[in-house]
C-alpha positions in Angstrom: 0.0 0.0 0.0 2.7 2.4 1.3 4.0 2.4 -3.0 0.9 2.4 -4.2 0.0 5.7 -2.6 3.2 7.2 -2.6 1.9 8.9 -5.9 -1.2 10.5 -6.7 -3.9 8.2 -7.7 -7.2 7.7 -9.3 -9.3 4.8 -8.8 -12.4 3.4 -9.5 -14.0 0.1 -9.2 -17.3 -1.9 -8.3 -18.6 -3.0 -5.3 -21.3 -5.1 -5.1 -22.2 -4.6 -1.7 -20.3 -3.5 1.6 -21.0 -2.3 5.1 -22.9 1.2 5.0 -24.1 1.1 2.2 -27.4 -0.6 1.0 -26.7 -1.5 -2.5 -24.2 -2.6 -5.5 -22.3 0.7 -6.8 -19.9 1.9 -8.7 -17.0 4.1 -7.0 -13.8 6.2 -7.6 -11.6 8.5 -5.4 -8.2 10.0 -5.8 -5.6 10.0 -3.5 -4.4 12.6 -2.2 -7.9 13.9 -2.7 -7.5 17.8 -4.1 -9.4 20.6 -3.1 -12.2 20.9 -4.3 -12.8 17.4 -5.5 -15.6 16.3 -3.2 -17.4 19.2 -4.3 -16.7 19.2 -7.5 -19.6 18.2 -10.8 -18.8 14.7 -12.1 -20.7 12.4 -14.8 -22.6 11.0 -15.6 -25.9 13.0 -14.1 -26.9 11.5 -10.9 -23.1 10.5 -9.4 -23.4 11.5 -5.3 -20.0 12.2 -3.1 -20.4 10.5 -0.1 -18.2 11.9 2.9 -18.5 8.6 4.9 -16.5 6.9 1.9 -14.4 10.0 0.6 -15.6 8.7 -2.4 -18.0 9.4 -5.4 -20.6 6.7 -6.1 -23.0 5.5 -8.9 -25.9 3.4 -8.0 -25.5 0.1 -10.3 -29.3 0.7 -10.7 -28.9 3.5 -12.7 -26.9 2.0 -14.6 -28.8 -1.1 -15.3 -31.6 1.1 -16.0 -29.8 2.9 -18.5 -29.9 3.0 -22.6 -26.5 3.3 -22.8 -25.2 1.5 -19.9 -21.8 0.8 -20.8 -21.1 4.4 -21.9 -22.0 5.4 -18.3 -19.5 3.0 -17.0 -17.0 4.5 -19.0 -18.1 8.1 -18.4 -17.8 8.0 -14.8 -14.3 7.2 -14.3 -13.1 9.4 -17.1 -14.8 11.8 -14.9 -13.9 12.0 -11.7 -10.2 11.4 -13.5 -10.1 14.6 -15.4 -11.6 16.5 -12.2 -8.9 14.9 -9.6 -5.7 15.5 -12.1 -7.2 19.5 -12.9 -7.8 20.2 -9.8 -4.3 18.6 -8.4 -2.7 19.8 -11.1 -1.2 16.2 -11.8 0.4 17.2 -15.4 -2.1 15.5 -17.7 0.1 16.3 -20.5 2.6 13.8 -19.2 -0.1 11.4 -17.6 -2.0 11.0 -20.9 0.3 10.4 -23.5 -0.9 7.7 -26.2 
């Protein structure tokens, strides 16, 4: 763990189900969390921050329910990416190269 976080980082995942929380969701943080972030608008429309988790969550319901489901999957980590390395400043020219 202590090299894993010994950089900034952006995660995201899936859980399907954990104490505190009542249902399957989608999540991603970033570590050190920047200023801002918690606050800060992510997609797709009805992501929530949740201070108990420091994190941002999408309810796999909404998801499910959804047209385009797998764009939404994509969407939301791309999202909370872009708004963690802005707001810390992580160099995306360097991050991102293809």
């Amino acid at each position: 763990m202590r090299e894993a976080y010994s950089h900034e980082v952006a995660s995201a995942g899936f859980w399907p189900g954990t104490a505190g929380l009542s249902e399957p969701v989608f999540y991603a943080y970033a570590y050190p969390e920047p200023a801002g972030f918690a606050q800060a608008a992510v997609a797709p429309t009805g992501v929530t921050h949740n201070r108990a988790f420091g994190e941002f969550l999408l309810l796999y319901e909404a998801v499910r329910q959804a047209a385009a489901s797998d764009g939404l999957v994509l969407e939301f980590p791309q999202s909370t990416y872009r708004v963690a390395a802005d707001l810390g400043r992580w160099g995306r020219g360097q991050l991102e190269r293809v």
